[in-house]
C-alpha positions, 0 to 999 in steps of 0.5 A: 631565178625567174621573174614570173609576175605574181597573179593577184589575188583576182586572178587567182580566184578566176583561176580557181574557178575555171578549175572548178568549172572544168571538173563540173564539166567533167562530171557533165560530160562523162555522165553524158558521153557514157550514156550517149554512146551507149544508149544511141544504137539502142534508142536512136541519138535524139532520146540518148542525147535527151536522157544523157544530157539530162543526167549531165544538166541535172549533175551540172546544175547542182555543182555550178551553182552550189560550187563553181558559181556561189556567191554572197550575191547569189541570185533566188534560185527559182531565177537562177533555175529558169535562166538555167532551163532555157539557156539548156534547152537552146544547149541541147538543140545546139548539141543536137544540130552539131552531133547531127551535122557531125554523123552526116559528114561521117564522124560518129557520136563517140567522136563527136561529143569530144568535138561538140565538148570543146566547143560547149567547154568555152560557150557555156563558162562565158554564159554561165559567168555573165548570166544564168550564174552571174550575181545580184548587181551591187545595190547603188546607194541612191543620194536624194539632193533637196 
Protein backbone atom coordinates (compact mmCIF):
# COMPACT_ATOMS: atom_id res chain seq x y z
CA UNK A 1 0.00 0.00 0.00
CA UNK A 2 1.39 3.20 -0.96
CA UNK A 3 0.47 6.54 0.73
CA UNK A 4 0.48 8.60 -2.56
CA UNK A 5 -1.47 11.96 -1.38
CA UNK A 6 -4.59 12.29 -3.18
CA UNK A 7 -4.48 15.57 -5.60
CA UNK A 8 -7.25 17.92 -5.18
CA UNK A 9 -9.90 18.53 -7.06
CA UNK A 10 -7.54 21.50 -8.39
CA UNK A 11 -5.14 20.11 -9.30
CA UNK A 12 -6.53 17.59 -11.14
CA UNK A 13 -8.47 20.03 -13.57
CA UNK A 14 -4.88 21.66 -14.21
CA UNK A 15 -3.80 18.22 -14.62
CA UNK A 16 -6.51 17.76 -17.11
CA UNK A 17 -5.68 20.86 -18.78
CA UNK A 18 -2.17 20.58 -19.46
CA UNK A 19 -3.24 17.14 -21.14
CA UNK A 20 -5.48 19.04 -23.45
CA UNK A 21 -2.85 21.66 -24.00
CA UNK A 22 -0.41 19.22 -25.12
CA UNK A 23 -2.58 17.38 -27.48
CA UNK A 24 -3.67 20.95 -28.97
CA UNK A 25 -0.11 21.20 -29.28
CA UNK A 26 0.15 18.24 -30.97
CA UNK A 27 -2.24 18.96 -33.51
CA UNK A 28 -0.21 22.65 -33.87
CA UNK A 29 2.86 21.02 -34.14
CA UNK A 30 2.55 18.19 -36.45
CA UNK A 31 0.51 20.55 -39.22
CA UNK A 32 3.17 22.61 -39.08
CA UNK A 33 6.30 20.47 -38.88
CA UNK A 34 4.99 18.43 -42.01
CA UNK A 35 4.47 21.62 -43.76
CA UNK A 36 7.97 23.14 -42.83
CA UNK A 37 9.91 20.29 -43.46
CA UNK A 38 8.25 19.69 -46.73
CA UNK A 39 7.69 22.90 -48.29
CA UNK A 40 11.38 24.43 -47.06
CA UNK A 41 13.58 23.02 -49.99
CA UNK A 42 10.86 24.42 -52.18
CA UNK A 43 10.04 27.87 -51.27
CA UNK A 44 12.77 28.76 -48.80
CA UNK A 45 12.18 28.60 -44.75
CA UNK A 46 10.92 32.05 -44.29
CA UNK A 47 6.99 31.04 -46.47
CA UNK A 48 7.11 27.48 -45.32
CA UNK A 49 7.29 28.77 -41.64
CA UNK A 50 4.62 31.33 -42.71
CA UNK A 51 2.16 28.95 -44.18
CA UNK A 52 2.98 25.78 -41.71
CA UNK A 53 2.79 28.18 -38.62
CA UNK A 54 -0.47 29.56 -40.12
CA UNK A 55 -2.28 26.34 -40.45
CA UNK A 56 -0.92 25.40 -37.01
CA UNK A 57 -2.12 28.85 -35.30
CA UNK A 58 -5.26 28.60 -37.25
CA UNK A 59 -5.77 24.61 -35.63
CA UNK A 60 -4.16 26.02 -32.16
CA UNK A 61 -6.46 28.98 -31.82
CA UNK A 62 -9.73 27.10 -32.28
CA UNK A 63 -8.81 23.84 -29.91
CA UNK A 64 -7.24 26.37 -27.05
CA UNK A 65 -10.01 28.68 -26.65
CA UNK A 66 -12.94 26.57 -27.43
CA UNK A 67 -11.44 23.53 -25.50
CA UNK A 68 -7.99 23.88 -23.34
CA UNK A 69 -8.88 27.34 -22.09
CA UNK A 70 -12.91 27.63 -21.99
CA UNK A 71 -14.57 28.98 -19.07
CA UNK A 72 -17.96 30.51 -17.79
CA UNK A 73 -15.36 33.77 -17.57
CA UNK A 74 -14.32 33.78 -21.11
CA UNK A 75 -13.50 36.71 -22.49
CA UNK A 76 -15.25 38.46 -25.91
CA UNK A 77 -13.66 36.73 -28.65
CA UNK A 78 -12.83 39.62 -30.95
CA UNK A 79 -10.37 40.36 -27.55
CA UNK A 80 -9.26 37.27 -26.91
CA UNK A 81 -8.45 36.96 -30.88
CA UNK A 82 -6.43 40.20 -30.90
CA UNK A 83 -4.07 39.18 -27.89
CA UNK A 84 -3.90 35.80 -29.86
CA UNK A 85 -2.83 37.58 -33.06
CA UNK A 86 -0.13 39.75 -31.51
CA UNK A 87 1.15 37.33 -29.12
CA UNK A 88 1.47 34.86 -32.56
CA UNK A 89 3.18 37.32 -34.57
CA UNK A 90 5.94 38.09 -31.88
CA UNK A 91 5.81 33.62 -31.72
CA UNK A 92 6.47 33.39 -35.28
CA UNK A 93 9.72 35.70 -35.31
CA UNK A 94 10.86 34.26 -32.11
CA UNK A 95 10.18 30.84 -34.06
CA UNK A 96 12.04 32.31 -37.08
CA UNK A 97 15.18 33.80 -35.37
CA UNK A 98 15.46 30.34 -33.48
CA UNK A 99 15.31 27.95 -36.79
CA UNK A 100 17.30 30.54 -38.27
CA UNK A 101 20.33 30.68 -35.52
CA UNK A 102 19.47 26.64 -35.17
CA UNK A 103 20.59 26.05 -39.48
CA UNK A 104 23.55 28.19 -38.99
CA UNK A 105 25.14 26.32 -36.26
CA UNK A 106 24.43 23.38 -38.43
CA UNK A 107 21.33 21.76 -37.40
CA UNK A 108 18.50 21.26 -39.98
CA UNK A 109 14.80 22.40 -39.58
CA UNK A 110 13.39 18.55 -39.47
CA UNK A 111 15.71 18.77 -36.12
CA UNK A 112 14.98 22.08 -35.13
CA UNK A 113 11.34 22.55 -34.92
CA UNK A 114 11.52 19.65 -32.17
CA UNK A 115 13.99 21.85 -30.37
CA UNK A 116 12.34 25.50 -31.14
CA UNK A 117 8.84 22.77 -30.06
CA UNK A 118 10.14 22.09 -26.39
CA UNK A 119 10.85 25.39 -25.87
CA UNK A 120 7.23 26.94 -27.23
CA UNK A 121 5.79 23.78 -25.25
CA UNK A 122 6.52 25.52 -21.60
CA UNK A 123 6.61 29.40 -23.27
CA UNK A 124 3.31 29.49 -24.82
CA UNK A 125 1.02 27.43 -21.55
CA UNK A 126 2.28 29.89 -19.27
CA UNK A 127 1.20 33.08 -21.79
CA UNK A 128 -1.77 31.48 -22.88
CA UNK A 129 -2.85 30.49 -19.11
CA UNK A 130 -2.14 34.21 -17.74
CA UNK A 131 -3.19 36.24 -20.58
CA UNK A 132 -4.30 35.83 -24.04
CA UNK A 133 -6.73 32.82 -22.61
CA UNK A 134 -6.83 34.04 -19.11
CA UNK A 135 -10.74 34.73 -17.67
CA UNK A 136 -12.64 37.83 -16.93
CA UNK A 137 -11.58 38.70 -13.35
CA UNK A 138 -14.34 38.29 -10.65
CA UNK A 139 -16.37 41.47 -10.55
CA UNK A 140 -15.71 42.70 -6.83
CA UNK A 141 -19.12 43.70 -5.23
CA UNK A 142 -18.45 47.50 -4.65
CA UNK A 143 -19.96 48.47 -0.88
CA UNK A 144 -20.69 52.20 -0.84
CA UNK A 145 -20.57 53.36 3.04
CA UNK A 146 -22.67 56.47 3.65
Amino acid sequence: MTNTPKLKKKQRLELVRIAEYLVSGGAYFWSAYILIVFLTPVIGLWWANLIGNGVGVTLNFILERYWVFTSSKSRNLTYVTGKYVIYTAANFLLSYVILRSLQEVGIVVAIGQFISAGFFTVWNYFWYRNWVFKGKPNERRVRHHA
